[in-house]
C-alpha positions as CSV (number, residue, x, y, z in Angstrom):
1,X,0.3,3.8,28.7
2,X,1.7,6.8,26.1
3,X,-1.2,7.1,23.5
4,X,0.0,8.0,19.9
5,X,-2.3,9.1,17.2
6,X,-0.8,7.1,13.5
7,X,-1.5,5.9,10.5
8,X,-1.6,2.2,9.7
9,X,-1.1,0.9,6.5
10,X,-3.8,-0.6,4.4
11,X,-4.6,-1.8,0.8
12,X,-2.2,-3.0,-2.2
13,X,1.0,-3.1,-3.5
14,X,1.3,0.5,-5.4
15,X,-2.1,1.6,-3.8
16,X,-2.3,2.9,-0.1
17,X,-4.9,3.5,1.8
18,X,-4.0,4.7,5.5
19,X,-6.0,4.4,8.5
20,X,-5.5,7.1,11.0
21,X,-5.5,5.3,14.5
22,X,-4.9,5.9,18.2
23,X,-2.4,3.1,19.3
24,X,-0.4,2.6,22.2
25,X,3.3,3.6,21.4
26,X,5.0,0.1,21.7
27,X,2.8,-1.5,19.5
28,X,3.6,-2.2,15.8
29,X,2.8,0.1,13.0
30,X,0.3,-2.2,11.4
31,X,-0.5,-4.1,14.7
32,X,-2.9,-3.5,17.6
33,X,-5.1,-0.1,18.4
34,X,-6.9,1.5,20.5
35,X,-9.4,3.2,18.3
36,X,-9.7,4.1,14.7
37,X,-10.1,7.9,14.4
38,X,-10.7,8.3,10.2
39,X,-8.6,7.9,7.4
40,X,-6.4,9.1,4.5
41,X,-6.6,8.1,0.8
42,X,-3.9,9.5,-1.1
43,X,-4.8,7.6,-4.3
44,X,-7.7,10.2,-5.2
45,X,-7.4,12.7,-6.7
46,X,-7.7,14.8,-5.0
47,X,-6.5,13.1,-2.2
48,X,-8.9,12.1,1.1
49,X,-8.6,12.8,5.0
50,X,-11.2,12.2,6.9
51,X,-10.8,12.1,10.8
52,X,-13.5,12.2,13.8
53,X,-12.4,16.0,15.3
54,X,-14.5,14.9,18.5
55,X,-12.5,11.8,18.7
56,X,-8.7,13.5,17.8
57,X,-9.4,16.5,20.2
58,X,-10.4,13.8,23.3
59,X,-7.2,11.5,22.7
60,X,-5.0,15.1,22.0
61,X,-6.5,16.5,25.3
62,X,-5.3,13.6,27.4
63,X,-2.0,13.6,26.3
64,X,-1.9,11.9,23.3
65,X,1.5,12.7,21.1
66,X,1.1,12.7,17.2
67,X,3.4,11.2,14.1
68,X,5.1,13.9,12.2
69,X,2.9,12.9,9.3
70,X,-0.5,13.1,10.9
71,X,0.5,16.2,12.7
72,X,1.2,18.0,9.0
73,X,-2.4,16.5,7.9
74,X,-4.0,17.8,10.9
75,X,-2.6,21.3,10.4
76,X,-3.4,21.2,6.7
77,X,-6.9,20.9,7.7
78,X,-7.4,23.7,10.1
79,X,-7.1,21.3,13.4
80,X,-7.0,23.5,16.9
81,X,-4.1,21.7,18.7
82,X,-5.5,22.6,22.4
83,X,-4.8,20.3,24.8
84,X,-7.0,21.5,27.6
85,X,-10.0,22.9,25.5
86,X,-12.6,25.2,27.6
């Protein structure tokens, strides 16, 4: 099972509201998870991310691979990418 750390999207036509989720690769975007992990609001202003660091770090630590897009939110916000962390 290859774990991936995503965003789904949620909410309206012209209004989207992501939720950042640990899935297993083959599933669809907008489909089945394994856990939800926070989520993004890019509607505010400003905009909102909030994620679980406890929760990101444990699925990153065992070998969990991230989008392109939640890996540039993650660094935006000061995330340690360690993936044994002492």
């Amino acid at each position: 099972m290859s774990v991936v750390l995503r965003m789904q999207r949620r909410g309206n036509t012209h209004r989207p509201f992501y939720q950042f989720v640990a899935a297993e690769r083959k599933s669809p975007r907008d489909g089945r998870f394994i856990e939800k992990v926070g989520y993004y609001d890019p509607a505010q202003e400003p905009s909102t991310f909030v994620w679980n660091k406890e929760r990101v770090q444990h699925w990153y630590s065992k070998g969990a691979s991230l989008s392109p897009t939640v890996e540039k939110l993650l660094k935006r916000n000061e995330f340690k990418f360690e993936r044994n962390p002492k």
